[in-house]
C-alpha positions in Angstrom: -17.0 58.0 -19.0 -16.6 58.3 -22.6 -14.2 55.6 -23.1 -16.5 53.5 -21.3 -20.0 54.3 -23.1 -18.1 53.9 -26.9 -17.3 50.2 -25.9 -21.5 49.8 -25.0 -22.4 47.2 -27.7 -18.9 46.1 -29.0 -19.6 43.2 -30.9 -15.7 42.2 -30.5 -15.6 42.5 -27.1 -18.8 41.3 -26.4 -17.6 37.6 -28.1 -14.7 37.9 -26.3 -15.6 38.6 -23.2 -18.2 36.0 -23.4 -15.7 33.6 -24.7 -13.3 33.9 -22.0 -15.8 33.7 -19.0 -17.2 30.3 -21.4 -13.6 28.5 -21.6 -13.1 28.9 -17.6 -16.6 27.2 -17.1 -15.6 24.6 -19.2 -12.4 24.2 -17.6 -13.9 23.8 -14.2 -17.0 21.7 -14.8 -15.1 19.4 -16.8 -12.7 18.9 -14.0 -15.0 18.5 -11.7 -16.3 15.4 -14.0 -12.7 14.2 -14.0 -10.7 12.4 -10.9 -8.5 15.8 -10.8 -11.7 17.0 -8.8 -10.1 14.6 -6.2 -6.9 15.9 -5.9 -6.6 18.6 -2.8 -5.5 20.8 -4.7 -8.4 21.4 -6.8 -10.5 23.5 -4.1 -8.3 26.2 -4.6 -8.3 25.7 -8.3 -12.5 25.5 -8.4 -12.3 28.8 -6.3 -10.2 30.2 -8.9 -11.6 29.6 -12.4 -15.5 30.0 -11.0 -14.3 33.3 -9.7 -12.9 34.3 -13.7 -16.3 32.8 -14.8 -18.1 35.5 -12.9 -15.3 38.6 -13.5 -15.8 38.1 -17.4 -19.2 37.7 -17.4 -20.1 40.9 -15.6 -17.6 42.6 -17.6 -19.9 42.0 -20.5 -22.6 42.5 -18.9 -22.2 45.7 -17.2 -19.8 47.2 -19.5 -20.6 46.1 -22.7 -24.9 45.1 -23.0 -27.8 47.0 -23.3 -31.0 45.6 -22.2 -35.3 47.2 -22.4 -37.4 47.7 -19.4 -39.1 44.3 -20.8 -35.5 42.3 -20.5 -34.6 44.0 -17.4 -37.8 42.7 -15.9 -38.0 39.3 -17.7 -34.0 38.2 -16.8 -34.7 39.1 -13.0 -37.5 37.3 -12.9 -35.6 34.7 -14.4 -32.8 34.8 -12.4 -34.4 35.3 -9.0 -36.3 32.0 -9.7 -33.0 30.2 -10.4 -32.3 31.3 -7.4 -34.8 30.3 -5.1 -34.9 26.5 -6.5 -31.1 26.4 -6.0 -31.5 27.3 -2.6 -34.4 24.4 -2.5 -32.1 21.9 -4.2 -29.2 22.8 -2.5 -27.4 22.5 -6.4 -25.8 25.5 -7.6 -25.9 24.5 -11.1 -29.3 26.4 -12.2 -27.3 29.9 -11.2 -24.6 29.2 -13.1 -26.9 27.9 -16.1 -29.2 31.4 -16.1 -25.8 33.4 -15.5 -24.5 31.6 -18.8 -27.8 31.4 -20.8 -28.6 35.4 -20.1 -24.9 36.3 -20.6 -24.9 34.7 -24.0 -27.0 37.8 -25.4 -25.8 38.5 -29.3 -23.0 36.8 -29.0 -21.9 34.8 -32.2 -22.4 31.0 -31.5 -20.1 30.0 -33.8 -17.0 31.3 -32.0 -19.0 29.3 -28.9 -18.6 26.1 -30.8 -15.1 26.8 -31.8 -13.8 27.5 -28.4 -16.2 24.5 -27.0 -14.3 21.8 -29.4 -11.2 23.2 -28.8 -11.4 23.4 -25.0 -13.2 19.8 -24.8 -10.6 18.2 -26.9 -7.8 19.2 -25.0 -8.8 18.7 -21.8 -9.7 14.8 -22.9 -6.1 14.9 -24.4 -4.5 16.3 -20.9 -7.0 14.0 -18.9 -6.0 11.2 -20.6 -1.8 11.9 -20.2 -2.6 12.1 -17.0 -3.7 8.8 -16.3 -0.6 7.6 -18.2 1.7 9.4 -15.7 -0.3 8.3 -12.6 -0.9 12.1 -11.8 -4.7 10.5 -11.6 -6.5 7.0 -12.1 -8.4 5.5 -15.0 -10.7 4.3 -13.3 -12.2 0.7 -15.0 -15.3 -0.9 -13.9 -15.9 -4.3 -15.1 -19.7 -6.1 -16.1 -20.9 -9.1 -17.8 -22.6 -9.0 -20.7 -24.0 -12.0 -22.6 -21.5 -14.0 -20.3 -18.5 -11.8 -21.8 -16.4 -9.8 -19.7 -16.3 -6.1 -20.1 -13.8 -3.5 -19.1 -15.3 -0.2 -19.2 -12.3 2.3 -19.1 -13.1 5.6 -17.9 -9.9 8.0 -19.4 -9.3 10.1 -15.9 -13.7 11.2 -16.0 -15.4 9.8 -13.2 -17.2 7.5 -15.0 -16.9 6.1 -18.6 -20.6 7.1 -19.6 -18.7 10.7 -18.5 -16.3 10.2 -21.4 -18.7 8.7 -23.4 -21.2 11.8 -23.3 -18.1 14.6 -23.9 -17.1 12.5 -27.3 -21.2 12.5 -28.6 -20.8 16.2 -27.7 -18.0 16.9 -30.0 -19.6 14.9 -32.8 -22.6 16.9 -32.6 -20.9 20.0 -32.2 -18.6 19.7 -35.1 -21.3 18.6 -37.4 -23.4 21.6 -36.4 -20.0 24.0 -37.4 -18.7 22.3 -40.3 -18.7 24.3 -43.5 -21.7 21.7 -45.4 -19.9 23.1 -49.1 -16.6 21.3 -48.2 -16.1 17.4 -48.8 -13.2 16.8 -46.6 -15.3 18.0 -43.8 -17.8 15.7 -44.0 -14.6 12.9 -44.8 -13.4 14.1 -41.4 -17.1 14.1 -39.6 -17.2 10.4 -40.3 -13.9 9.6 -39.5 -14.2 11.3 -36.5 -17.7 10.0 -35.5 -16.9 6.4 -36.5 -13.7 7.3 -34.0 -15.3 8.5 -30.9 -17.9 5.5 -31.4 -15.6 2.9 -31.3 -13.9 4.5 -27.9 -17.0 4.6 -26.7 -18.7 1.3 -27.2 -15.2 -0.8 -27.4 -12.9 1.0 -24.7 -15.6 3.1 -22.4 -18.3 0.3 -23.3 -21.2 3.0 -23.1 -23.9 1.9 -25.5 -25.7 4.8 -25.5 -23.6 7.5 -26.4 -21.9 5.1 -29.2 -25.2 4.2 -30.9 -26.3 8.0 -30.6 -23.3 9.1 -32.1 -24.2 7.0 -35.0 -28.4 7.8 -34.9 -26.4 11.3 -35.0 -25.1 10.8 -38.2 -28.5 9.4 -39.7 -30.5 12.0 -38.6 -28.1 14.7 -39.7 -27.5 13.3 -43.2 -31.4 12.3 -43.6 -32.0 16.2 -42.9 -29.5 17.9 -45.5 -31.0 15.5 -47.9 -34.7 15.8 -47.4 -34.9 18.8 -45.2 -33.2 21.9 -46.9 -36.0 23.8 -46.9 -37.7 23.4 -44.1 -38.2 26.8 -43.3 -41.5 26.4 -46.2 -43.1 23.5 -44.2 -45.1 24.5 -41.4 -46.6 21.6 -40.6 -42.8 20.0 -40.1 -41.5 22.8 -37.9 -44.2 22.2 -35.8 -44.2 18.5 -35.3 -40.1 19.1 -35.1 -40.8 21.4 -32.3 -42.6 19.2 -30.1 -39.8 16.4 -30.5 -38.2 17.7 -26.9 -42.0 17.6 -25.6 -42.5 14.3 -26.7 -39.4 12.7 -25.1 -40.2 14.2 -21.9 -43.7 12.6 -21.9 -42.4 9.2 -23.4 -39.9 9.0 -20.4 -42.2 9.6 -17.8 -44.8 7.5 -19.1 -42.7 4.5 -19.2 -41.2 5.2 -15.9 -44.0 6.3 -13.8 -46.7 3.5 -15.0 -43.6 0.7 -15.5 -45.4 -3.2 -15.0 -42.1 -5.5 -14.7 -44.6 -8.4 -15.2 -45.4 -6.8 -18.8 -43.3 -8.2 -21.2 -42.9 -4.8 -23.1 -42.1 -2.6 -20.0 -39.6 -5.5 -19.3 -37.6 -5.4 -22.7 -37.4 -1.8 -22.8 -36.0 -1.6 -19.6 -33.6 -4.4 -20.5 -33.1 -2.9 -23.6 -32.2 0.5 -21.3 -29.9 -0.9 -19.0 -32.5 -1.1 -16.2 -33.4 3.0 -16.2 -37.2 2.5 -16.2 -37.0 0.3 -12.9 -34.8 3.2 -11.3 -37.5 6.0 -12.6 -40.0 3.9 -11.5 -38.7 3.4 -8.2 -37.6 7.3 -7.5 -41.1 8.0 -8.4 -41.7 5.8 -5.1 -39.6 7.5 -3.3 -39.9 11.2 -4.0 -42.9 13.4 -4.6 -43.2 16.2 -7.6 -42.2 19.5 -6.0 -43.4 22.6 -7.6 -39.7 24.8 -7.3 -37.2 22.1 -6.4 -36.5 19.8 -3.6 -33.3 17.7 -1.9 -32.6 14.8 -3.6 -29.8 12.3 -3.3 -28.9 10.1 -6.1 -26.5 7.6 -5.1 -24.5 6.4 -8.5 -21.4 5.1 -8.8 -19.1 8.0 -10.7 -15.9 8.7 -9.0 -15.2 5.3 -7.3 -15.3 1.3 -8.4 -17.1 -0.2 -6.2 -20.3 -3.3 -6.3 -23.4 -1.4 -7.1 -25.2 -1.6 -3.3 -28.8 -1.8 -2.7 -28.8 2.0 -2.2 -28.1 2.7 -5.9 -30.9 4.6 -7.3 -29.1 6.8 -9.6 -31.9 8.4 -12.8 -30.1 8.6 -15.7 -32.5 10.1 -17.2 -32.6 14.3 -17.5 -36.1 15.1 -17.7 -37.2 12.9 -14.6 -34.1 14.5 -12.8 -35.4 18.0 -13.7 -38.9 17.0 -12.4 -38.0 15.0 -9.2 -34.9 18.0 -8.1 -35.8 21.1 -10.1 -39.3 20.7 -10.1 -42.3 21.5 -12.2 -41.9 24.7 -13.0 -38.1 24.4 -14.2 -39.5 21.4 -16.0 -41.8 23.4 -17.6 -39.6 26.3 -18.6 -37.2 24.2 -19.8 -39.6 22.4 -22.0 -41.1 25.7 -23.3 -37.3 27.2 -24.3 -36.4 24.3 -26.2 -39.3 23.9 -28.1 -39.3 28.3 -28.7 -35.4 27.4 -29.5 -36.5 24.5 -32.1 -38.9 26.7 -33.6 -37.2 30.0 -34.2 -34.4 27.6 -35.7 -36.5 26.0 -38.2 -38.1 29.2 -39.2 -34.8 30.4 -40.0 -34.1 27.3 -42.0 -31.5 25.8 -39.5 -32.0 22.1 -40.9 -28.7 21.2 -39.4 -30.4 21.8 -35.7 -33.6 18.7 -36.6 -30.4 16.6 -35.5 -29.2 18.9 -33.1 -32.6 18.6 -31.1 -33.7 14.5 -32.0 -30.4 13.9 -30.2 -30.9 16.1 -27.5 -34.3 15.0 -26.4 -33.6 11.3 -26.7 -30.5 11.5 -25.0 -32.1 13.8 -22.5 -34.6 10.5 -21.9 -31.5 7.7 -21.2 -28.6 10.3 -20.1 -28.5 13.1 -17.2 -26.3 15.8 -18.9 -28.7 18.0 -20.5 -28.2 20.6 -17.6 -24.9 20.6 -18.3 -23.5 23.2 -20.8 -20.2 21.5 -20.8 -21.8 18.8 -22.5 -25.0 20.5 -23.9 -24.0 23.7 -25.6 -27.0 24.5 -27.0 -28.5 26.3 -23.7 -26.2 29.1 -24.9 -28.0 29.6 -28.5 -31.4 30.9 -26.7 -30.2 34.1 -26.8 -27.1 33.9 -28.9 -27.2 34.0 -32.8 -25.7 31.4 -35.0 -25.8 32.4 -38.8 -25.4 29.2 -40.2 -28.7 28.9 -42.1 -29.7 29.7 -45.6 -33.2 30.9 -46.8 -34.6 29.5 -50.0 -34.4 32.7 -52.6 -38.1 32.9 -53.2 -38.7 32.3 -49.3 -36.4 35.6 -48.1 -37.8 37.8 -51.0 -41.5 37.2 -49.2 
């Protein structure tokens, strides 16, 4: 008993439990976004790495945390309600996304991002030997664009926008590790966005991702240049906060009142690959719920095959999160990423105004935001990242 309360608040073990329960999720959710989640072997292999996910997590929980009556109360609640739209849904993901999020208390985010890059970029690596030795397919889906035929190569993922989003993720992520003081690590954050942009609009042919990877890299150098000291400017941090809010609204707007006959609505949806006539339609087809609801998206991940007349995939995350999750994860969701944004920029995080223009405009055109393989920054709501530094005259106030 003694042993076991001088380990209660172990910062070491804490990180490392954390970090071990983290790498097995990774593992398994990006498999399951790769063809190796075809294989019959990989049921057993799911079984077995969720199962570590949970062991590692509770460890730190249970052996190593500390919460208040307040917390106690609050992460129940919390948890209890992930629960009940999951059952609603059907999707398992919000349990594992709490489970995560909660477990995540005071644990350094920077060793998060380390083992997220390292993790991520081996598991492309092995994915992509795979597909070399026939152990699994690259899958390639073919389209016509301005009468030129494209191959769009998916690298043993599901689906090339699949690939496409894991690259922008490790883009973002390094930037938002790199030591800022160092010149060779910004030589290398070019290099290596300029890198996983050409794989992605060239080999993958995702636009998105490969144009955000570069609106990335102008957003992120625009705010080290202009935005150092944010933390001074309140009238910034709070039109930065409501950047998630406003994507959300900008999505459904265009999506929910979308007029093919008007030439704007028309060009935008051109201009988006045809996502505002999908939103538009599953609008049509499903209701709002208030805690979650069935919902079958039929895309095209996992298979090449003619998109049918059944297709009604939404890429887009909020209008997922409305239409399957529901208002009131909507609404949480909304209100954690603006508190997130907020507590950020009052700690003069300039590095995160990139972080979270890329999150909510992706969030409007792509459906990964739920996904912490992909979107890492679920985790830093209750971890700490001390990345940031306050102006002198700011911290002595």
């Amino acid at each position: 008993m003694t042993k076991l309360k001088s380990i209660k608040g172990n910062q070491n073990l804490a990180n490392s439990f954390y970090l071990v329960s983290f790498c097995f999720y990774l593992i398994n959710t990006f498999l399951n976004h790769s063809m190796f989640a075809q294989l019959s072997s990989y049921v057993l292999i799911k079984v077995i790495l969720f199962s570590a996910v949970i062991l590692f997590l509770l460890l730190k929980i249970i052996l190593i945390d500390s919460f208040s009556f307040k917390e106690i109360i609050i992460y129940s609640f919390l948890f209890l309600l992930m629960c009940l739209i999951s059952l609603k849904t059907g999707d398992r993901q919000l349990i594992t996304l709490i489970a995560l999020v909660l477990g995540a208390k005071n644990v350094d985010f920077k060793y998060v991002l380390i083992v997220f890059l390292i993790t991520i970029i081996l598991l492309l690596v092995f994915t992509y030997i795979s597909t070399l030795v026939d152990i699994i397919p690259n899958l390639q889906y073919s389209r016509i664009r301005d009468g030129e035929l494209k191959i769009r190569n998916s690298f043993g993922t599901g689906y090339p926008t699949i690939f496409a989003a894991y690259l922008q993720s490790i883009v973002i992520a390094y930037a938002y590790l790199m030591n800022l003081n160092k010149f060779r690590n910004h030589f290398f954050l070019l290099l290596l966005a300029f890198l996983c942009s050409y794989l992605a609009l060239d080999l993958a042919d995702a636009r998105m991702s490969g144009y955000s990877i570069l609106l990335f890299l102008l957003i992120y150098y625009f705010s080290i240049c202009f935005f150092r000291n944010i933390c001074k400017h309140k009238l910034m941090i709070l039109l930065i906060t409501l950047t998630y809010l406003i994507g959300f609204i900008t999505i459904f707007y265009l999506s929910y009142y979308y007029e093919p006959e008007k030439e704007i609505f028309a060009q935008i949806n051109n201009a988006l690959s045809g996502r505002l006539f999908l939103g538009y339609k599953a609008f049509q087809e499903y209701s709002i719920p208030l805690l979650g609801q069935e919902v079958e998206f039929i895309g095209l991940g996992g298979a090449v095959q003619e998109m049918s007349e059944d297709y009604n995939y939404v890429d887009s995350s909020y209008l997922q999160f409305m239409m399957r999750y529901g208002v009131v994860f909507t609404v949480i969701s909304i209100i954690s990423f603006m508190r997130l944004t907020y507590k950020r920029l009052k700690l003069n995080d300039y590095r995160f105004i990139a972080v979270i223009f890329m999150l909510s405009f992706s969030s409007m055109i792509e459906d990964r935001l739920l996904d912490i393989s992909i979107n890492v920054y679920w985790v830093l709501m209750l971890a700490y990242y001390n990345n940031f530094k306050l102006p002198i005259n700011y911290a002595k106030n």
